[in-house]
N, C-alpha and C positions, 0 to 999 in steps of 0.2 A: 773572434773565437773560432778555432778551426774543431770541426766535429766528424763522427764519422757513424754510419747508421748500418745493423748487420743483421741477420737472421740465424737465429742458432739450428741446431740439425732436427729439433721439433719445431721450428718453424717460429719461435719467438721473437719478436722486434725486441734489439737492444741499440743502446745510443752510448756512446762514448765520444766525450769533450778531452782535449787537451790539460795540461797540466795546467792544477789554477783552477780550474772548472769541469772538473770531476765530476761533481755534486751532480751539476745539471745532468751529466747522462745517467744516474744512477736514479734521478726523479725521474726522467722522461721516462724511463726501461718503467721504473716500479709504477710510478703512479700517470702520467697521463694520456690518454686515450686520441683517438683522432674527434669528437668530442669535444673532449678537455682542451685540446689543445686548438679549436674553433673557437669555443669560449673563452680564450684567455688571450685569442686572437684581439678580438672585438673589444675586449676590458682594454689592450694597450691602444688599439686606434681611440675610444674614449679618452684615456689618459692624458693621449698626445694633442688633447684637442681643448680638456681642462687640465694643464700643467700643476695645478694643485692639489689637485686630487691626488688621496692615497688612497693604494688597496693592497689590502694582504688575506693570503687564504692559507689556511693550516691543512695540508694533507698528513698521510699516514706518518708518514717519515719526513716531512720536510715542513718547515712554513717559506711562502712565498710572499716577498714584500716590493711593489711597484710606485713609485715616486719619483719625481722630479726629471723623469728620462730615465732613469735606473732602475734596476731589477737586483734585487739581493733572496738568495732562495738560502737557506740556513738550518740543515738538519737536527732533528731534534735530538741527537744522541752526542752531541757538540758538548753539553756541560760535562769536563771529565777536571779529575783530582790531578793538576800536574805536580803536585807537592810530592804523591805517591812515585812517581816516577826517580829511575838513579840519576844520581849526579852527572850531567856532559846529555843527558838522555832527552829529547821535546818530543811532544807528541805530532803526528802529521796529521792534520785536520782540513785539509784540501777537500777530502771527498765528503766534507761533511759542509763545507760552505762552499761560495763564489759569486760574483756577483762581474756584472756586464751592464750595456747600455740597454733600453728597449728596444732600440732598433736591433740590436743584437738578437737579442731573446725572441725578434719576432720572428727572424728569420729562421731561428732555428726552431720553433712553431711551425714556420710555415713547413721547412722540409721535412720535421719527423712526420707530421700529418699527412703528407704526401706518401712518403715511406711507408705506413703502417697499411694505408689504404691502397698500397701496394700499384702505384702509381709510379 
């Protein structure tokens, strides 16, 4: 997953993933902290150590679900009417899902927390 991390001109940490996995830079930006993303550090070495193990944690905007070596993060504004929409017309719902390996997801853990603590 190729990603990329930016500072706006008040100085906010924003994170943007590639096409496919949108989601995640719009959860990093909104919801996780350097913190957050320590703690969610340590959940996936856990995981990777009991492969059965699930876990999932529901933020503002997103639920986050960890298993099997994969990560699926699935925003919560995802259920939409596509009957409502016109004929030839689909909705684009990238920025609302995506999902990746752990190993993925950690690294890119590890870099935003870098990032944010301005490392």
């Amino acid at each position: 997953m190729e990603f990329e991390f930016l500072r706006d001109l008040d100085g906010r940490c924003r994170a943007r993933c590639e096409m496919g996995h949108e989601a995640f830079g719009q959860w990093l930006t909104d919801e996780v902290t350097a913190a957050e993303a320590g703690w969610l550090l340590n959940t996936i070495t856990r995981l990777d150590a009991q492969p059965q193990e699930e876990f999932r944690k529901v933020y503002a905007e997103f639920t986050l679900a960890l298993s099997d070596g994969e990560a699926e993060l699935t925003g919560h504004g995802l259920a939409f009417d596509s009957e409502a929409l016109e004929e030839g017309m689909s909705y684009y719902d990238d920025a609302h899902y995506a999902g990746c390996g752990l190993d993925d997801l950690a690294r890119l853990l590890t870099q935003w927390r870098e990032f944010i603590q301005g490392r």
